[in-house]
N, C-alpha and C positions, 0 to 999 in steps of 0.2 A: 404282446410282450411289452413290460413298461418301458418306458424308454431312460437311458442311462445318463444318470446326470452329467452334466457337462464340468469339465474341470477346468478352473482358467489356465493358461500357460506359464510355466514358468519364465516366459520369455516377452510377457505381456507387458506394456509400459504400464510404471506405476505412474500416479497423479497426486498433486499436490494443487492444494486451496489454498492462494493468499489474498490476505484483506491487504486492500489499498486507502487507507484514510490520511484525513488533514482538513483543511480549513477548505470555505469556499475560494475557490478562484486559486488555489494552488499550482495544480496543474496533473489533477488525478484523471482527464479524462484524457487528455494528450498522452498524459504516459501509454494507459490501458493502449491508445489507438497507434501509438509509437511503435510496441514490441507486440503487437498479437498477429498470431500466423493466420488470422481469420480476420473477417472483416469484424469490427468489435462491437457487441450491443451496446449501445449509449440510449439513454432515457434522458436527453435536452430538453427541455421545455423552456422558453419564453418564461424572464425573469420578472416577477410583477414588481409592481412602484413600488420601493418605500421598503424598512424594513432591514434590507443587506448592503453593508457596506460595501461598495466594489470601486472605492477611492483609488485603490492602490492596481485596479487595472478597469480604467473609463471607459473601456469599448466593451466590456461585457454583457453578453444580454441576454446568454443561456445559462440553466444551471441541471444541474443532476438531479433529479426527485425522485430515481429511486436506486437503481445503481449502473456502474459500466461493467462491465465483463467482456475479456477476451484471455486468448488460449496460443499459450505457443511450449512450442517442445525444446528442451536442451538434454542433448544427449537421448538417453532411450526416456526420461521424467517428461511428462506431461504437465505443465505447471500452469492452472485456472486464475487468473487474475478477476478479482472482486474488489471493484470500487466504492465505496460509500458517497452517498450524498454529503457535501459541504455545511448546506442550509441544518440551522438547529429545526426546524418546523419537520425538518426529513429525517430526524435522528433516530425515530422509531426503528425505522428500518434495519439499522443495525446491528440487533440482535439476531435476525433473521440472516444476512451478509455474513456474519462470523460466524456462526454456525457450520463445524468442522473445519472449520482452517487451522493450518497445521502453525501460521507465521501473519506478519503484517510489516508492512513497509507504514510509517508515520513519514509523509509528505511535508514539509516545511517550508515558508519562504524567508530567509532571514532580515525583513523589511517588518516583519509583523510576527515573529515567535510566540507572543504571549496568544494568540490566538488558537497555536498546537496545543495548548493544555489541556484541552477538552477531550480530547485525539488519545493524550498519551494517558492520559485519566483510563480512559475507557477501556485502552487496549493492556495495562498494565493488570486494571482490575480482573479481566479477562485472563488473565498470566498466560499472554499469547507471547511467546520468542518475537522479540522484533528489531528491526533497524531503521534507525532517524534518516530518510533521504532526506538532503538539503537542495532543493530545484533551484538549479543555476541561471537565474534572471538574468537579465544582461544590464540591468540600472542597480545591482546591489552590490553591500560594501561585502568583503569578502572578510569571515570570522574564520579564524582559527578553531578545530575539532575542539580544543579545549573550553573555547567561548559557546560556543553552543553547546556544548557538555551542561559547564555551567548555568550557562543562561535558562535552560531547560530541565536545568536539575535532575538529571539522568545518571542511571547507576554506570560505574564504570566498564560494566561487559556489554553494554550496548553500543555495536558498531553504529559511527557515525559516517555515512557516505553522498560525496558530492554526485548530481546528476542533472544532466540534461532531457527532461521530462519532454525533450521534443525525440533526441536520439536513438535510435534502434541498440547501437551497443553498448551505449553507456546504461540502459534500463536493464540489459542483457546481464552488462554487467554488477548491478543492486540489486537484481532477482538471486544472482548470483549467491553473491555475499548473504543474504537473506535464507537461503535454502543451507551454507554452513554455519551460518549462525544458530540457524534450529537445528541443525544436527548434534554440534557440538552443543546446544543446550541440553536436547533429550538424550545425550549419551553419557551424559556428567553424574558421577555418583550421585546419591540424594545428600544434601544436605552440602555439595562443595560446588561453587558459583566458575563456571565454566571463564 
């Protein structure tokens, strides 16, 4: 007798893929290891001479080469955190990394914004729903949602949210806002800007 296929549950968590990007030395890999309910894959490698600027943080001396991922659950959603590499020499990889993500967090630090253009370039052209995290240094001047808006040149329905890329529930909480941002983006009639 064949055997009867198996049906999933109506009761089965669903999942959700978010891309993590931003500049190097941001603070994408602290986040990922911040909020994941598993221990989080990271690919560090020893940062070679020459090449990346890490002025704005001296003790650095790993970097990302291919991506982080970790996994934590809110409520019955299962939500995959997917890092990107910082380094431009790594940027290949990020077609591969966005590949079915539903959303994207753009990591920023406001000491160096112009270095996010490349970030939001990417993820815009992509028309992924996303939201500007702004990682709360503890040496930087503090801008107003509206200066960053600005400064960054972002459409008005792009939530801008502050966070502590070291913190369990402030990441909780921009995962958060991230997963209704895309909701209320893909529930928006066509043609009216949620």
């Amino acid at each position: 007798m064949p055997a009867r296929p198996v049906r999933p549950s109506t009761n089965a968590p669903q999942g959700l893929k978010i891309v993590l990007t931003g500049p190097l030395g941001v603070g994408k890999t602290t986040l990922v290891g911040a909020v994941s309910d598993i221990a989080p894959l990271t690919t560090e490698a020893r940062m070679s001479a020459g090449g990346d600027d890490v002025s704005h943080r001296p003790g650095k001396v790993t970097t990302t080469v291919a991506m982080d991922f970790g996994r934590l659950a809110i409520n019955d959603v299962t939500v995959y955190v997917f890092g990107t590499p910082g380094q431009a020499r790594f940027w290949f990889m990020w077609d591969a990394i966005v590949r079915g993500a539903v959303g994207a967090v753009v990591l920023v630090d406001t000491r160096r914004l112009a270095d996010s253009f490349r970030h939001l370039d990417y993820i815009e052209n992509r028309r992924l729903p996303f939201v500007v995290a702004v990682n709360q240094f503890p040496d930087t001047h503090v801008y107003s949602p509206g200066e960053i808006r600005d400064a960054l040149t972002l459409a008005g329905d792009v939530p801008i949210v502050e966070v502590d890329a070291r913190d369990r529930d402030s990441v909780r909480h921009l995962l958060i806002a991230l997963v209704e941002h895309v909701i209320a983006t893909t529930q928006a009639p066509a043609g009216v800007a949620s």
